[in-house]
C-alpha positions as CSV (number, residue, x, y, z in Angstrom):
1,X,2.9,-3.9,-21.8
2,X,0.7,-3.5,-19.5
3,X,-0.6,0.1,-17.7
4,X,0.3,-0.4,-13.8
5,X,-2.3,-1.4,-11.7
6,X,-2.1,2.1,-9.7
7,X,-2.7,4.1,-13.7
8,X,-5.8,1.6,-13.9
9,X,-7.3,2.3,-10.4
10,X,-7.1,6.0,-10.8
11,X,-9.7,5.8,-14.0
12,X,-12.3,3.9,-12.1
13,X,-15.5,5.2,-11.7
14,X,-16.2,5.3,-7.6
15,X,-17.0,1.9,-6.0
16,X,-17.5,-0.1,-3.0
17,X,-14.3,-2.8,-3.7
18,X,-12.2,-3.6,-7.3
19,X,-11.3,-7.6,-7.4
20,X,-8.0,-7.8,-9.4
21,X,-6.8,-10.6,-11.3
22,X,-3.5,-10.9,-12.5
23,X,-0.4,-8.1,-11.0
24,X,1.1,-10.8,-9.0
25,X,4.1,-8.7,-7.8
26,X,1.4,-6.1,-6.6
27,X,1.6,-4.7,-2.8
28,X,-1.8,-5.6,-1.7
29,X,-3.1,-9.1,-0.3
30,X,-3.4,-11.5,-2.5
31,X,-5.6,-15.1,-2.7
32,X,-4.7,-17.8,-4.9
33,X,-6.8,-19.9,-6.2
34,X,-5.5,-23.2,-6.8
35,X,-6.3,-26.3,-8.2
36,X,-4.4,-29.8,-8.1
37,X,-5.5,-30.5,-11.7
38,X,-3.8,-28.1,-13.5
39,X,-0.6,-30.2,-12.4
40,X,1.4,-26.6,-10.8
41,X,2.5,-26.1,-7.5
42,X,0.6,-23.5,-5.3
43,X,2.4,-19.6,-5.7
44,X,2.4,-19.7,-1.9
45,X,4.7,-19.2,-0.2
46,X,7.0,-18.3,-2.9
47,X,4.6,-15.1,-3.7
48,X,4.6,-12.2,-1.4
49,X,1.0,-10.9,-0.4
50,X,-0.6,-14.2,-0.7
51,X,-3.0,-14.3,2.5
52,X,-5.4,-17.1,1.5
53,X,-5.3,-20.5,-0.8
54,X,-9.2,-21.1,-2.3
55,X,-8.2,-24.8,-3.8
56,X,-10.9,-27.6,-4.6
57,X,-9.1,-30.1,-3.0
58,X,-8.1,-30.3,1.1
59,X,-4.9,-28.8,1.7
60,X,-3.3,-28.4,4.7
61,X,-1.1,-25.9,5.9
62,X,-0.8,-24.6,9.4
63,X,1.0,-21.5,8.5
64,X,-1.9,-19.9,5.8
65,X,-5.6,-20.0,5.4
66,X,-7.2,-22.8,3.1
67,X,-10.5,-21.9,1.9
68,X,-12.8,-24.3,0.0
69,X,-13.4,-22.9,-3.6
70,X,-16.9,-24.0,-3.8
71,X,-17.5,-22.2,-0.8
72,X,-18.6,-18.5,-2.1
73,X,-19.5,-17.5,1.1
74,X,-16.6,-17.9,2.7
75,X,-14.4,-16.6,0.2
76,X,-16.5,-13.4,0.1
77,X,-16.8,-12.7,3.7
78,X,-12.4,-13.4,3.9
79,X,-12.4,-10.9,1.0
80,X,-14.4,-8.6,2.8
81,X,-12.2,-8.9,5.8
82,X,-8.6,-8.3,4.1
83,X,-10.1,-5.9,1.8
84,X,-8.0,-2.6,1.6
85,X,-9.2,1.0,2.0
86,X,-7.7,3.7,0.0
């Protein structure tokens, strides 16, 4: 099994922001990353936390943000903005 995410953060050296992939059922904001080819439906909205879809296709939903996966830019400054202090 795995060590909970809270275990893992504690043993990290001091730094500026931790990107997580994987604890889906984790308390934090969350952005999926989503691509039609894979032939799954998005997490959202099923997911709690999920603030953001990064897909490479044009989605549209009124009710969460879309962002274009080849835009790194983007993605970084909306990571930047949701980011959580500790």
């Amino acid at each position: 099994p795995e060590p909970p995410l809270d275990y893992l953060l504690d043993r990290m050296q001091h730094c500026d922001l931790v990107l997580i992939e994987g604890f889906k059922g984790g308390d934090f904001p969350k952005l999926e990353v989503w691509r039609d080819v894979v032939g799954k439906p998005t997490l959202w909205p099923q997911w709690p936390g999920i603030v953001a879809l990064a897909s490479d296709q044009a989605i549209s939903h009124r009710s969460i943000r879309v962002l274009n996966l080849s835009d790194v830019v983007s993605i970084a400054n909306f990571v930047l903005e949701h980011a959580i202090t500790r």
